[in-house]
N, C-alpha and C positions, 0 to 999 in steps of 0.2 A: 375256846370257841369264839366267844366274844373278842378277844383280841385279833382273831384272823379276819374278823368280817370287821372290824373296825381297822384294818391293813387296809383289806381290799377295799373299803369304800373310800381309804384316803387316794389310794392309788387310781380310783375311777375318779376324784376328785380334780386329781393333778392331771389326768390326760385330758380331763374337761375342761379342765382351766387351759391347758396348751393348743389344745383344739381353737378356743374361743380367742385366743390369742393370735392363733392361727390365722382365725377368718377376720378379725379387726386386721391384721397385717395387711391382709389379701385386701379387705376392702379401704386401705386406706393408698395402696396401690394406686387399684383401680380411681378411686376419685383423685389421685393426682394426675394421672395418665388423662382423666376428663380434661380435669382445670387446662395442662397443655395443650389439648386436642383443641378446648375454646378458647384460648390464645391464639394459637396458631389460624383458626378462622376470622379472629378477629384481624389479625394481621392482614390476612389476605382480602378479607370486607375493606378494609382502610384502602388498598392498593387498587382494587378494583372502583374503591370511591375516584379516586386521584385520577385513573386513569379516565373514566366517564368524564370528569370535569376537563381535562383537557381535550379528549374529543370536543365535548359540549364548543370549549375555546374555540377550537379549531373550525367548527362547524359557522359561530359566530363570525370567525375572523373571512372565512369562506361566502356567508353574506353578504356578508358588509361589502366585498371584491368587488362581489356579482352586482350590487347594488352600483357601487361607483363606474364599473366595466355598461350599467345601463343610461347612467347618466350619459358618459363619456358617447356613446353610441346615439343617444338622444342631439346631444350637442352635434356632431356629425351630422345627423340626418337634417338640423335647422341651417347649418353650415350649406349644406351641400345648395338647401330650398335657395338662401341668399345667392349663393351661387347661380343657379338656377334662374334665377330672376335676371340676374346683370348678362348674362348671354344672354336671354330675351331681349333687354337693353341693347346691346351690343350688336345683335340681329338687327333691331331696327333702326340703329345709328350706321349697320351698315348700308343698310337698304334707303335709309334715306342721301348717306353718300356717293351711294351707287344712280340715285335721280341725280342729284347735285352734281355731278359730275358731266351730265347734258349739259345741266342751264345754266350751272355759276360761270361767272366768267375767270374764275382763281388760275392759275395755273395747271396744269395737268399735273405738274412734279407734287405740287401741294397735295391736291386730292388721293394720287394714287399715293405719297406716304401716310397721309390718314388713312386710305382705306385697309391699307397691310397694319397700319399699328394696329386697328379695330380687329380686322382680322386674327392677327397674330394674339390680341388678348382674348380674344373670344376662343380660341384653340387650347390656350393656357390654361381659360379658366373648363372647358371642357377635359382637359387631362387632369386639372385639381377635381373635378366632380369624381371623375370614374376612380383618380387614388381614393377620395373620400367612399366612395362604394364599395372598393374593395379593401381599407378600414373597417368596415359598417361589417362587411361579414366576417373579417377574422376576428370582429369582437363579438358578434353573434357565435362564430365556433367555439372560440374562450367560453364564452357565458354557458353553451351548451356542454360544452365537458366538465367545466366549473359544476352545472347543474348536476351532471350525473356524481362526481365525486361526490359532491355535497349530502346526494338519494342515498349511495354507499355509505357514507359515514351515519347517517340516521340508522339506516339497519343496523352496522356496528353497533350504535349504541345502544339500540332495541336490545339486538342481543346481551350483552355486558348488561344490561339493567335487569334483564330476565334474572342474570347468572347472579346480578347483586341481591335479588330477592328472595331468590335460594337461599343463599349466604345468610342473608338477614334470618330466613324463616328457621334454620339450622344454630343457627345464634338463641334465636328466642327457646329452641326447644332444649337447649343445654341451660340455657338461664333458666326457665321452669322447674329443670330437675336435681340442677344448684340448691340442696341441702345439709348442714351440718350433719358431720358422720360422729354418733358415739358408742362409744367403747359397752362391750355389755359389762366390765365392769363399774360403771357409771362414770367414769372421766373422757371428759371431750379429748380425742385422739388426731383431729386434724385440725389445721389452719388452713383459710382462704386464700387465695393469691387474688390480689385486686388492681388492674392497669388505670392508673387517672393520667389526664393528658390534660395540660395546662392551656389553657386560651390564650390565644396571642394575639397581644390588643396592637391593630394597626391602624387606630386612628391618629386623623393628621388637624391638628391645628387652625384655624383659618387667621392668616395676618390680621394684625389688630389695626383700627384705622387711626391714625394720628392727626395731627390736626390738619387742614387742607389749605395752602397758599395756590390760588391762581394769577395767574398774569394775564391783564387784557391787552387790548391794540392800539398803539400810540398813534394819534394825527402823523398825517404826516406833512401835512402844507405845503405851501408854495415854496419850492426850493431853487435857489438857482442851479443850472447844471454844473456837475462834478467837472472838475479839471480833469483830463486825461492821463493815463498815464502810457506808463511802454507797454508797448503790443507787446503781450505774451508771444515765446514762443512756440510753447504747448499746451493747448487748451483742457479744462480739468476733464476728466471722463465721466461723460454723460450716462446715467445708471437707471433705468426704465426697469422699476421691476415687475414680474408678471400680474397681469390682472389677477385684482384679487377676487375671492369666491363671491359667490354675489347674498349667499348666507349672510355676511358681516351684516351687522347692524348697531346703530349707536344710539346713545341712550336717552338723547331728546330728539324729538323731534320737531320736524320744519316748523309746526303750529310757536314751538316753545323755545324758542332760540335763547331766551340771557336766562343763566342759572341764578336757583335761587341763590339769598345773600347767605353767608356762614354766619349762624348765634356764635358769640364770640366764647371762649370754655369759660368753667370756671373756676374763681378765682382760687389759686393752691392755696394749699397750707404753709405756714414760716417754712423756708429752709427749701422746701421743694422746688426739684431745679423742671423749667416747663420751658417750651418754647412761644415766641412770640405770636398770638393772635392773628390771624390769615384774614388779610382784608377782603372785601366782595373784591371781583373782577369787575374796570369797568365796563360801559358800556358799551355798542359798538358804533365805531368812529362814523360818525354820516356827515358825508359832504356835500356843500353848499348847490346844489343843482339851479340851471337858469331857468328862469321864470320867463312866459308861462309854458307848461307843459303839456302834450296832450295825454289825455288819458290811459291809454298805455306807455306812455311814457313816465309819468306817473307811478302805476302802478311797478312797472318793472323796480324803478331805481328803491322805489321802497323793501319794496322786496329783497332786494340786493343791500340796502341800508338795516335792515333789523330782523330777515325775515332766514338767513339762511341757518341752516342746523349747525349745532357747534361741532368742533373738531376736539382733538385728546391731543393732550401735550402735558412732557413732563414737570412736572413742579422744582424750581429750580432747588438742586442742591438733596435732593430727594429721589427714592425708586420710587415714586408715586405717580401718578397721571390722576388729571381732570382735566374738567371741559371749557374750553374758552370759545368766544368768535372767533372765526376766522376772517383773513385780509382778501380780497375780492378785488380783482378787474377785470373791466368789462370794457369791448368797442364794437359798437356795431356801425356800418356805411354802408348804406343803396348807393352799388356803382354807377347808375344811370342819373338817380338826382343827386348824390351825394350829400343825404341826409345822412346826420351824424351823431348818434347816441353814444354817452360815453358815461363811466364812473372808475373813476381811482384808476384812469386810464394811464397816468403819467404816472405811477407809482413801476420803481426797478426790482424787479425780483428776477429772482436765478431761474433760468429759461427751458434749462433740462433739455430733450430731447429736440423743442423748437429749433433750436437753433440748426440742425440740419439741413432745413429748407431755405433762408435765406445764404448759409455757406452752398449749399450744391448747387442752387440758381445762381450764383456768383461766378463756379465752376464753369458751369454751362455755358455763361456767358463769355469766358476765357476760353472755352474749346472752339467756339462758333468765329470769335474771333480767329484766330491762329488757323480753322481752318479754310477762312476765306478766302486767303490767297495764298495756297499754297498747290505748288507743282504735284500732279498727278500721274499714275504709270498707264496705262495703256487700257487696263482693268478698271481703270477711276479710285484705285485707292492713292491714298496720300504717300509723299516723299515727305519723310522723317529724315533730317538733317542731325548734325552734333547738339546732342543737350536739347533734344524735341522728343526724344524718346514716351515723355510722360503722358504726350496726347496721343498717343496709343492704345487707344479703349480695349483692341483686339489681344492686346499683350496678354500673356500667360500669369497668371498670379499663383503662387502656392502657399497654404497656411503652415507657419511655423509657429505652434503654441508657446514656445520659450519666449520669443519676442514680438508677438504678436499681439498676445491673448489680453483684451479689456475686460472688466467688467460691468455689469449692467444687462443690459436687453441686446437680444439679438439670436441668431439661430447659427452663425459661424462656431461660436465657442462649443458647442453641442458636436463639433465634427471631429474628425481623429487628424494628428499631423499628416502634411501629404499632400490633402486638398485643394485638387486644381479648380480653377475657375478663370473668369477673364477680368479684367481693370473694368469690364462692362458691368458683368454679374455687381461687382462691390455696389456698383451705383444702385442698382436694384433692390441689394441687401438690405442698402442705408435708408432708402425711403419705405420698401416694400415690409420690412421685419424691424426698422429703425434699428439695426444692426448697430452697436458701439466700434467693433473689431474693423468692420467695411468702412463704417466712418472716417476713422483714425489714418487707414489705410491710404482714403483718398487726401487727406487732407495732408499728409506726410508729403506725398506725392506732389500736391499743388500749393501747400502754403497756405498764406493769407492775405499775399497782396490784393489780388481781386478783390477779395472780401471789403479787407480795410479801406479800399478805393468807396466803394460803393457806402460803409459807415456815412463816411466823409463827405458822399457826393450828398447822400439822402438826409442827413441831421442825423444820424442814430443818435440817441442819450443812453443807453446801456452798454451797447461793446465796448467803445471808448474804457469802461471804468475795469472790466472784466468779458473776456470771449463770449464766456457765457451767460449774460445778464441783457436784459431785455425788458421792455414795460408794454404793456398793452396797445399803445399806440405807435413804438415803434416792432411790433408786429406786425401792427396794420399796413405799415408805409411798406414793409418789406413784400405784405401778399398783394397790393396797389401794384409794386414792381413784377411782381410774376403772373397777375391776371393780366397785364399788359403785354408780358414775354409768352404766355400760352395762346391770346388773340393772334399772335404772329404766325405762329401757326410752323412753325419751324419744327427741321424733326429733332431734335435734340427738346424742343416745347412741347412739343406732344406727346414723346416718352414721358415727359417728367411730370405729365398734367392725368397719364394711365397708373402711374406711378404712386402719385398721392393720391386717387380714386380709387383706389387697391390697397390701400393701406390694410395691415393684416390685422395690428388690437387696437383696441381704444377708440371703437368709434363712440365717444362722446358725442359727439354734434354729430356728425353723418348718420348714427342709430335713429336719428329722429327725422328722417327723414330718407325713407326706404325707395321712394319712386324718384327722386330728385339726384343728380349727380352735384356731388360733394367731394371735393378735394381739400382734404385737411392733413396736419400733424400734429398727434399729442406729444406731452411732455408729464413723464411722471420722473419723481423721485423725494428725498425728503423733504417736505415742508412743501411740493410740487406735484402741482396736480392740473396741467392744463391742456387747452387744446385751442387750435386755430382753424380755421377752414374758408375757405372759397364755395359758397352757395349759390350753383348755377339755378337759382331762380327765374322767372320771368322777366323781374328785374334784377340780375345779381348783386348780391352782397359778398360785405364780411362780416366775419363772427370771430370773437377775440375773449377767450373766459382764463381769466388765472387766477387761481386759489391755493392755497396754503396747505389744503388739505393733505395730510399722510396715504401716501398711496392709494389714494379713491378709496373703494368701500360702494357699497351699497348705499348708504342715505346721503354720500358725494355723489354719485353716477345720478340719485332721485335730483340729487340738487340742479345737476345741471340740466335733466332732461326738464327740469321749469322751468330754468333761464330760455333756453334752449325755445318750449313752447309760447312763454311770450316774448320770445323775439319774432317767431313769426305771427303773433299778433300784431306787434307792434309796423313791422315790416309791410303787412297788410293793409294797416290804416295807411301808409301812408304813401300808397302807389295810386 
């Protein structure tokens, strides 16, 4: 009897043990089936993270658009205002045309092609308004659809971030219930499965600073003029690049012009290979001015001697930049007394963009000639004979970008192959956009003889040595020449005098002066930063600024709007 009940209890033993075996199996199952259920969440939390963050991106990059699409819209609406003003202008230069026309005793022919020029830019500048208006609103519709996309994409990620919370809240509640499972025979029957994900270090470095060589500005003294050489055939290409942002800003300022000196390192260890110790830069060259002077007179030159903000430039032999003086000329002349203020006016630097205005008055003067006596058809257009074909303003031009195409500044190279236009337009191009591509165009067309005549007749000291090189003073002699060709009053002078009044960037010196008509051309490019103008004043002047500076900037453009202001101080004293 004992043997059967100690049978049967072994036999209830062993089905207890299989049973329990059983449910350890079943729940070791089940907690694997969890662990991949919160993998699998996990995985999808990760994706649903990625994917927020680039909405987020998106949404940024979508700002930022809208942001710039409202600058861009702003700059438009202060465009259009300048505009806006010069037709007023234009109104009442026609309207005083329109008296003048009783009482002056000019010609009739005269009057009536001033009063069409007027007119005809006052119509232009009325078609540039209404294009800018209707700019103004298809960047206002941009910015308005921009808006809505941008509202969409916020919901988007309201929603995703709702869904990521879930996610998260569903994560926490399987971590909570993340406990080791063990066996009821007391040995631990499962292992964990654990994801680690490695951080990925993407920090970056910052260049180490080595030691710093500047270079300052050598005297340049009384030199005698260069020998000439041979007139190029092709002059280098004139490269204006676009205005830069007016954000830029440089690292001293006007108050702090000469950087401090460099502590010299110190001294290595035996054997340590170093380079040589960086001397200060000197200081900036000041030239001897005549005694005595008046007080704005004075002040300016000083100013222009010690006072202007430094420029950046490479350290020879190095990818490093610091900061030196910059080389400065300056001319200013009241055409009515011919007072004459001048600093490192006879200094030659490369001319950039200037030079367009003494070559195309050159032109003009070669067109007026040729068409003084020449045979007319019934209509009054001119007979074009053998090899006259060039003085055909009306001729058809078409752009071919394979042999065409310059670069630098201009609004031609922006066009597609194709593009008609006339030998007129170029002229346009060239003063209105300082066009590189129109320039070339004309200048292929007519040469240089004109040109070199007039070097020649006038003293130039810069063409002579290179096309494009020029000093301050022979600037001035060259706009001396054209405020004398626009008093003329010719129409070929008074296209070219609406021409520079309308100039489209860079007004340097015209900026400062919003109510006063200003006929000027800048010149930017490396090491070239200037600008010339004819300031119809009271008493008219000229204004003559060359600088060194790297593509303008912001604390160049400040620089000049002080030269700029005390010239017409100084201009003031002395009327």
């Amino acid at each position: 009897m004992q043997v059967k009940k100690g049978r049967a209890l072994n036999a209830f033993l062993i089905l207890l043990s299989f049973a329990l075996l059983a449910s350890t199996v079943t729940l070791a199952v089940l907690y694997r089936t969890a662990v991949l259920t919160l993998h699998s969440v996990s995985e999808s939390n990760d994706a649903l993270s990625l994917r927020v963050t680039e909405l987020n991106r998106e949404l940024s990059d979508l700002n930022a658009e809208i942001d710039a699409l409202e600058a861009e819209k702003k700059t438009a609406e202060d465009e259009m205002d300048a505009k806006a003003l010069k037709i007023d202008g234009l109104e009442a230069m026609i309207e005083l045309l329109e008296d003048a026309e009783e009482d002056m005793e000019e010609s009739n022919t005269q009057i009536a092609s001033r009063l069409a020029e007027a007119n005809r830019t006052a119509d232009t500048l009325r078609e540039e308004m209404n294009a800018l208006n209707r700019k103004i609103q298809l960047q206002a519709d941009k910015i308005r659809a921009l808006r809505e996309r941008s509202d969409d994409l916020r919901e988007t990620v309201g929603s995703l971030e709702a869904e990521l919370d879930g996610a998260r809240a569903q994560i926490r509640a399987w971590e909570e219930a993340e406990t080791p499972l063990v066996s009821p025979m007391g040995a631990d029957y499962v292992s964990f499965l654990t994801l680690e994900a490695d951080p990925a270090d993407s920090g970056i470095e910052a260049p180490t600073e080595g030691p710093v060589e500047e270079r300052g500005i050598e005297p340049t003294g009384s030199q005698p003029p260069p020998e000439p050489e041979p007139v190029p055939e092709e002059p280098p290409v004139i490269a204006d690049p676009p205005e830069p942002a007016q954000g830029e800003q440089n690292a001293e300022s006007p108050g702090e012009p000469e950087p401090a000196p460099i502590e010299p390192e110190p001294v290595p260890d035996e054997g340590q290979k170093t380079e040589p110790a960086p001397t200060p830069p000197p200081a900036p060259v000041i030239e001897p001015v005549p005694e005595p002077l008046t007080e704005p007179e004075r002040v300016l030159i000083q100013y222009m001697q010690k006072g202007a903000p430094l420029r950046w430039d490479w350290i020879s032999g190095t990818d490093r930049l610091t900061e030196i003086y910059p080389t400065l000329s300056y001319y200013y002349e009241n055409l009515i007394t011919h007072e004459v203020v001048t600093y490192r006016a006879d200094d030659i630097r490369y001319a950039a963009s200037l030079i367009k205005v003494p070559y195309l008055y050159t032109v003009f003067r070669e067109i007026e000639a040729f068409e003084a006596g020449r045979m007319r058809d019934e209509n009054g257009k001119i007979l074009y004979g053998p090899g006259e074909e060039k003085y055909n303003l009306d001729e058809e031009w078409v752009y071919d970008p394979e042999t065409m195409y310059e670069e630098g500044s201009g609004e031609i190279m922006e066009m597609e192959a194709g593009v008609r236009m006339t030998i007129r337009d170029l002229f346009e191009y060239a003063l209105l956009y300082s066009d590189n591509i129109a320039f070339m165009q004309i200048y292929n067309r007519f040469g240089y003889d004109s040109f070199y005549r007039a070097v020649d007749e006038l003293g130039i000291r810069g063409t002579p040595t290179d096309f494009m090189n020029l000093s301050a003073r022979d600037c001035s002699i060259f706009l001396k020449e054209v405020y004398k060709y626009f008093e003329e009053g010719s129409e070929y002078a008074v296209w070219m005098r609406s021409l520079m009044s309308r100039s489209k960037y860079g007004n340097l010196i015209a900026d400062r002066y919003p109510d006063t008509l200003v006929c000027h051309k800048y010149g930017w490019d490396v090491d070239s930063y200037h600008d010339m103008a004819i300031v119809y004043d009271t008493q008219p002047y000229i204004l003559v600024i060359m600088t060194d500076y790297e593509d303008g900037g912001a604390v160049a453009a400040q620089y000049y709007a002080n030269i700029v202001e005390m010239t017409k101080v100084l201009h003031a004293s002395g009327k």
